[in-house]
Every structure is written in C-alpha cells, then in structure tokens.
C-alpha positions in Angstrom: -8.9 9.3 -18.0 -7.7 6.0 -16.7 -9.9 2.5 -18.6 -9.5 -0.6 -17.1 -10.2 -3.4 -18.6 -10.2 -7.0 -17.1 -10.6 -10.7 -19.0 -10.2 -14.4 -18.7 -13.4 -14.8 -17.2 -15.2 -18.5 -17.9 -16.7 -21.3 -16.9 -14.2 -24.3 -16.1 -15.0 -27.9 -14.0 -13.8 -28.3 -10.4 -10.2 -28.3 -10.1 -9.8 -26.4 -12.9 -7.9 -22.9 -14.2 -8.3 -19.2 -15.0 -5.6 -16.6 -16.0 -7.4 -13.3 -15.1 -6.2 -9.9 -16.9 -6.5 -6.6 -16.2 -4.7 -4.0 -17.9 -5.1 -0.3 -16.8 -5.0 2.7 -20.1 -4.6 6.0 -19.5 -0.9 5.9 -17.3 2.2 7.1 -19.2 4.5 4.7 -18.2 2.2 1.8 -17.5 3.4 1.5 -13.9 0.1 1.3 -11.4 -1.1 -1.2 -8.8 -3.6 -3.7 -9.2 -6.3 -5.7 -6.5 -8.4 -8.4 -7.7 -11.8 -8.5 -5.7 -15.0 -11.0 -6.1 -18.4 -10.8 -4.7 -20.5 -13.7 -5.0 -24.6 -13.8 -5.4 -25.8 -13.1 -1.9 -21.8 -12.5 -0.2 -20.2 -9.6 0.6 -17.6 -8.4 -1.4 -13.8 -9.8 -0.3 -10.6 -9.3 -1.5 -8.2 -11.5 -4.0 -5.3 -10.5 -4.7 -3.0 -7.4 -5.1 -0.1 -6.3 -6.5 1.7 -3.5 -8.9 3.2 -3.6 -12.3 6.7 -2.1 -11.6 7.5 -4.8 -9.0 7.6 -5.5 -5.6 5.4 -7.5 -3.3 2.6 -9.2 -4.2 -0.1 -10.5 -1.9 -2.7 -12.9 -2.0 -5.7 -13.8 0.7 -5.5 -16.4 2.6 -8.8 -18.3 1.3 -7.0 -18.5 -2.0 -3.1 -18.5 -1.0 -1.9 -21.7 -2.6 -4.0 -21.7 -5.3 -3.8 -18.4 -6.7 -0.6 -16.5 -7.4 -0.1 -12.6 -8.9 2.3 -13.1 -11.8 4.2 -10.5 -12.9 5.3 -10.0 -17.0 8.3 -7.7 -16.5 9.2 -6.7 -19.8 5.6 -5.7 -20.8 4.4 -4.5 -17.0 1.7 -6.4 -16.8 -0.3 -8.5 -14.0 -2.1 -11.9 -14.4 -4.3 -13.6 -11.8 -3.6 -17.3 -12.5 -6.0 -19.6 -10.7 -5.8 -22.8 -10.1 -7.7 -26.0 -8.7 -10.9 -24.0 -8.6 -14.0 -25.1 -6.4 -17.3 -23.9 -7.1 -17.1 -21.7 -4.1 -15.1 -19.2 -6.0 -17.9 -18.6 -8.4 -18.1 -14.9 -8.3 -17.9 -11.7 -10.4 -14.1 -11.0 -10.4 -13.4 -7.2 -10.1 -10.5 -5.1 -11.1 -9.6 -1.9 -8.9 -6.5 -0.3 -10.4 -4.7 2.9 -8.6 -1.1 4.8 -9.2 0.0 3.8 -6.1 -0.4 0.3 -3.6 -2.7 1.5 -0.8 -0.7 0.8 2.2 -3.7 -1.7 3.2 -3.7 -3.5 -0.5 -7.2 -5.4 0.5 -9.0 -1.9 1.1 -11.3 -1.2 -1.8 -11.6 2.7 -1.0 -7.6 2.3 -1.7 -8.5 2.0 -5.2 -9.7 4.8 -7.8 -10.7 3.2 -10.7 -12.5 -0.3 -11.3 -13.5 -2.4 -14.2 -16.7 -3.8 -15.1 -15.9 -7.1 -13.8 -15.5 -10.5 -15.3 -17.4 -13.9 -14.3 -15.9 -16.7 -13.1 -18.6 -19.9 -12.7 -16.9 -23.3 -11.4 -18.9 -26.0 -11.5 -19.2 -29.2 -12.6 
C-alpha cells in the first residue's frame, strides 16, 4: 500500500514563503511522480505543480510560474514545492497526488492514484 504524506503547510504574510513536502511510502526504490494541486473555499480544484523523483522535467502552472519552482533533492529522491512571494489568493488546501509513473498530461488529476490528506496554506496579512 502506497501512504503519502504531504507538510509545510502554514500561515505566512503577503510576499511571503512555503517549502511544501510530500513524500510517497510504500515504492521500493522511491522513484514515483508527484503533482501538487489546491482548491480554494468556493473554487474549483486547479493544478500546481508536477514533477518525478528520478528526474526529468518538471512543470509548473502558469498562475504560479515564477514564483513557484519543483526542486528536486537527488541524492535522497525527494520533491519540494518552494513557494515564494505568496498573495492571499493562493490560500487554498494544497493536495498531494502521487503515481509510479508521470501521466502524459501531468495537470490531470485522474492521472494520479493515490493522494494525501492535504495541507493548508493561508496568506494573509
């Protein structure tokens, strides 16, 4: 059984940052593929960020490109969501969808197997 389990949720002022973690237990040889996704009170769901532990591309939306970045920690496979300059419009519940492979559209949520319980993000000031 694959747990995931996300963290770095908080409250920070405008402008401020987040590191976001999400680490996936339960695959051998820690290699799987990771997509951030928030849903704010009232919003529909949209997607983050994406991006796998054994390398390659990464891939951020455009409402956040520039300020968030996928970094990737080779030696111990894992993924961080670092977010900076926050505005209150990213206030959301942050959700983790982890899966053995990238699907080959990394923003579909049906892509993605297994999802953590999510972790809240509040900007404001």
């Amino acid at each position: 059984q694959v747990l995931v389990e996300e963290s770095g949720g908080g409250s920070v002022q405008p402008g401020g940052s987040l590191t976001l973690s999400c680490v996936a237990s339960g695959y051998s040889d820690d290699n799987y593929c990771v997509a951030w996704f928030r849903q704010a009170p009232g919003k529909e769901r949209e997607e983050v960020a994406a991006g796998c532990t054994g390398g390659g591309r990464t891939f951020v939306a455009d409402p956040v490109s520039g300020r968030f970045t996928m970094s990737r920690d080779n030696a111990k496979k894992r993924l961080h969501l670092q977010m900076n300059s926050l505005k209150p419009e990213d206030t959301a519940m942050y959700y983790c969808a982890v899966d053995q492979t990238q699907p080959r559209l990394w923003w579909l949520a049906d892509g993605y197997h297994y999802w953590g319980q999510g972790t809240q993000v509040l900007v404001s000031s």
